[in-house]
C-alpha positions as CSV (number, residue, x, y, z in Angstrom):
1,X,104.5,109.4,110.8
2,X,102.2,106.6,109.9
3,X,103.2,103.3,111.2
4,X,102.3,100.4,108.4
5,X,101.8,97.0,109.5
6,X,104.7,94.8,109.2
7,X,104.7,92.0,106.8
8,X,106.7,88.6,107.2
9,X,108.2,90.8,104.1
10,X,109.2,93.2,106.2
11,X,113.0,91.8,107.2
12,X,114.2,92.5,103.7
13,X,113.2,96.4,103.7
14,X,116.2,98.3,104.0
15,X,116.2,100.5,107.0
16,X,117.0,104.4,107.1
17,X,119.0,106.2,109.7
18,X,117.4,109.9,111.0
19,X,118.6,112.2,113.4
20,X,116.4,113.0,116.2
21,X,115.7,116.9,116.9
22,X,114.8,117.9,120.4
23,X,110.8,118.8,120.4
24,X,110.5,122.5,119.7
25,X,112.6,122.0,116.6
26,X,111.2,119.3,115.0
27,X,107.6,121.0,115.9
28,X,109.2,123.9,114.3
29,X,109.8,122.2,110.6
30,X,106.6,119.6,111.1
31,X,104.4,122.9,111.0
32,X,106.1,123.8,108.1
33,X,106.2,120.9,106.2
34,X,102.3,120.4,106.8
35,X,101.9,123.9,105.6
36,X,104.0,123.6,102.7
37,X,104.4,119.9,101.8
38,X,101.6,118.9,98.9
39,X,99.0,116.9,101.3
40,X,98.6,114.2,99.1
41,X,102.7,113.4,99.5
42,X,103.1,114.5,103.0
43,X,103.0,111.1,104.8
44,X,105.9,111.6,106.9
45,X,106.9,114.2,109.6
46,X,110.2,116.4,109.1
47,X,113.8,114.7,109.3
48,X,117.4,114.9,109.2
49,X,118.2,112.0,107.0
50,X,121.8,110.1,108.1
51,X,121.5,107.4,105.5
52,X,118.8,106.5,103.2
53,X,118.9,102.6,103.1
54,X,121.3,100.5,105.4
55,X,120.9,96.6,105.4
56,X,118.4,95.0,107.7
57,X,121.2,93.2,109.5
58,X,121.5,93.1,113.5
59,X,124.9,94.6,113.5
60,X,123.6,98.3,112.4
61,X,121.5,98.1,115.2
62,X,124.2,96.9,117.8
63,X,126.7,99.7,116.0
64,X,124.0,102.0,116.4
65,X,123.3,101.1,120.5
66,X,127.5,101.3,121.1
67,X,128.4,104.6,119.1
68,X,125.2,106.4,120.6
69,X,125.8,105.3,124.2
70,X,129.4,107.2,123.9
71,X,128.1,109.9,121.5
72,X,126.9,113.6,123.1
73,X,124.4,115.6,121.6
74,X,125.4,117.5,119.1
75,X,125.3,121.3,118.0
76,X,124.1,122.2,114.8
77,X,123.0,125.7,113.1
78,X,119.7,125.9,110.8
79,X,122.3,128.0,108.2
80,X,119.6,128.4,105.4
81,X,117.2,128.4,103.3
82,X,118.0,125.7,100.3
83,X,116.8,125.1,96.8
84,X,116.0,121.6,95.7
85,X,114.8,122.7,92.3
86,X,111.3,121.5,92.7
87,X,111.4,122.2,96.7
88,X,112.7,123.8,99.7
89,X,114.6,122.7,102.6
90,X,116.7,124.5,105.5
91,X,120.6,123.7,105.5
92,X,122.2,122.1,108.5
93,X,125.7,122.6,109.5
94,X,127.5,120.3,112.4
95,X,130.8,119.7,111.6
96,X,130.5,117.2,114.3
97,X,127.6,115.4,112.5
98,X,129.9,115.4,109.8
99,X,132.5,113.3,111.6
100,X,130.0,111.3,113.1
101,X,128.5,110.6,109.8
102,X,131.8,110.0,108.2
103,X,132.9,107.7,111.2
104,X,129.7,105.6,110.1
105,X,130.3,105.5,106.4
106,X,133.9,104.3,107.0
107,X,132.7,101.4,109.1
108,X,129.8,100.3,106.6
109,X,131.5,101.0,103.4
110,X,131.2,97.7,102.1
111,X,127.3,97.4,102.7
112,X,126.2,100.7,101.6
113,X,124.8,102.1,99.0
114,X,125.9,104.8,96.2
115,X,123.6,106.9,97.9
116,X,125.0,106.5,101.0
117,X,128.7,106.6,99.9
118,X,128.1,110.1,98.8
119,X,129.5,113.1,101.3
120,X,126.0,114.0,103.1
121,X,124.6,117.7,102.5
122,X,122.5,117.9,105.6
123,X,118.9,119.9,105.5
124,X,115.5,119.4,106.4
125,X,112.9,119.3,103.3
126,X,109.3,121.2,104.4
127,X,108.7,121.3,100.4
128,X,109.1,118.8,97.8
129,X,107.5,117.7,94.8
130,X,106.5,121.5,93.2
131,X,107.1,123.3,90.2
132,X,109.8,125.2,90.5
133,X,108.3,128.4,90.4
134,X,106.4,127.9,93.6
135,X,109.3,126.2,95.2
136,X,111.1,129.3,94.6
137,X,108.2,131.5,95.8
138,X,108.4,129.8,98.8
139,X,112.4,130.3,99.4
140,X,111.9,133.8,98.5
141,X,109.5,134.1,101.5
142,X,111.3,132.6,104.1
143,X,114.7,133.8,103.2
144,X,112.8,137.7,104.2
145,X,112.2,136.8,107.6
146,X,114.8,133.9,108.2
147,X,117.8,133.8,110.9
148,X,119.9,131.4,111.5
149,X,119.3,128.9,114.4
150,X,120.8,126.7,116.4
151,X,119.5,123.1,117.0
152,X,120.2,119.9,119.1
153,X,120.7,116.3,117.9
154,X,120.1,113.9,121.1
155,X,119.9,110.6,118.9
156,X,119.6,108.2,115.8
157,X,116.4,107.2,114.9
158,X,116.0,103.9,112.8
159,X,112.9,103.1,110.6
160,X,112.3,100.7,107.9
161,X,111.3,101.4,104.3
162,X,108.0,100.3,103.2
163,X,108.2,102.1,99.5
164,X,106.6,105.3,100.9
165,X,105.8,105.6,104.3
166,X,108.2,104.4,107.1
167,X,107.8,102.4,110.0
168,X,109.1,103.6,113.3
169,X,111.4,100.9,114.6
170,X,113.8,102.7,117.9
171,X,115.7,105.4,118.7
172,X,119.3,105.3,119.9
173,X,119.7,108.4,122.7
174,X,123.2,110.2,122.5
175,X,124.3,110.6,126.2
176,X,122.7,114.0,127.6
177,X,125.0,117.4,128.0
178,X,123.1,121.2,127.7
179,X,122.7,122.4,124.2
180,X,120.7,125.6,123.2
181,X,117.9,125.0,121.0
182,X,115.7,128.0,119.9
183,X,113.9,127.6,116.2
């Protein structure tokens, strides 16, 4: 993901929470999403957004450090192949990321967005931005092959918005434990 250069500006950007994908995986829907993704769009890698635009403040980040130093990795099954009208995306299921994710939105309530209120439907876009017709070409070919998956989330990323691409700021590790991951 490109990495812009931070502006005295930059403290007022709102950040956004991902989930970090051990390395084959997120390989896995990066090739995708370069092969699918219209080029001229595709300025960021694959991700598992967690919320799309949490204050700047210092507190998300100390929340963030505590709840991932006592968080495992998580399971989670690539379920699907999703429709987002004008775009593609695979559907993830964790019901633990679903409780972590809820445990989060209770504590931030107050500071979040609508957006961010909302119940999370997790998946992974590798096409966005099409006319629907191709979008559904696409789902069409990758539903004839597909199988679901399982994946593992070892951590929460954190970047800040710069109105299109995002800046890379940390990542918060979960503690380690064994989890299969084969895409």
């Amino acid at each position: 993901m490109q990495t812009p250069t931070p502006t005295e500006s930059s403290a007022t950007k709102p950040l956004i929470a991902t989930l970090s994908i051990t390395a084959s995986a997120q390989s896995y829907f990066n090739a995708l999403r370069k092969q699918y993704f219209p080029a001229e769009r595709n300025y960021l890698d694959a991700h598992l957004t967690l919320f799309h635009a949490l204050p700047n403040e210092p507190w998300i980040r100390e929340d963030l450090q505590k709840i991932c130093n006592n968080q495992k990795r998580l399971a989670a099954t690539v379920h699907g192949v999703m429709s987002l009208g004008g775009g593609t995306a695979f559907k993830i299921i964790s019901p633990e990321l679903t409780i972590l994710h809820q445990n989060l939105q209770n504590n931030w309530l107050e500071h979040m967005t609508n957006q961010d209120r909302q119940k999370r439907n997790f998946h992974i876009t590798i096409q966005n931005k099409v006319e629907p017709a191709e979008a559904k070409k696409l789902q069409a070919a990758l539903l004839q092959e597909f199988k679901s998956f399982d994946i593992t989330i070892d951590g929460i990323q954190l970047w800040r918005y710069h109105n299109g691409p995002w800046q890379y700021l940390t990542k918060y590790d979960f503690e380690k434990r064994e989890a299969s991951d084969t895409p």
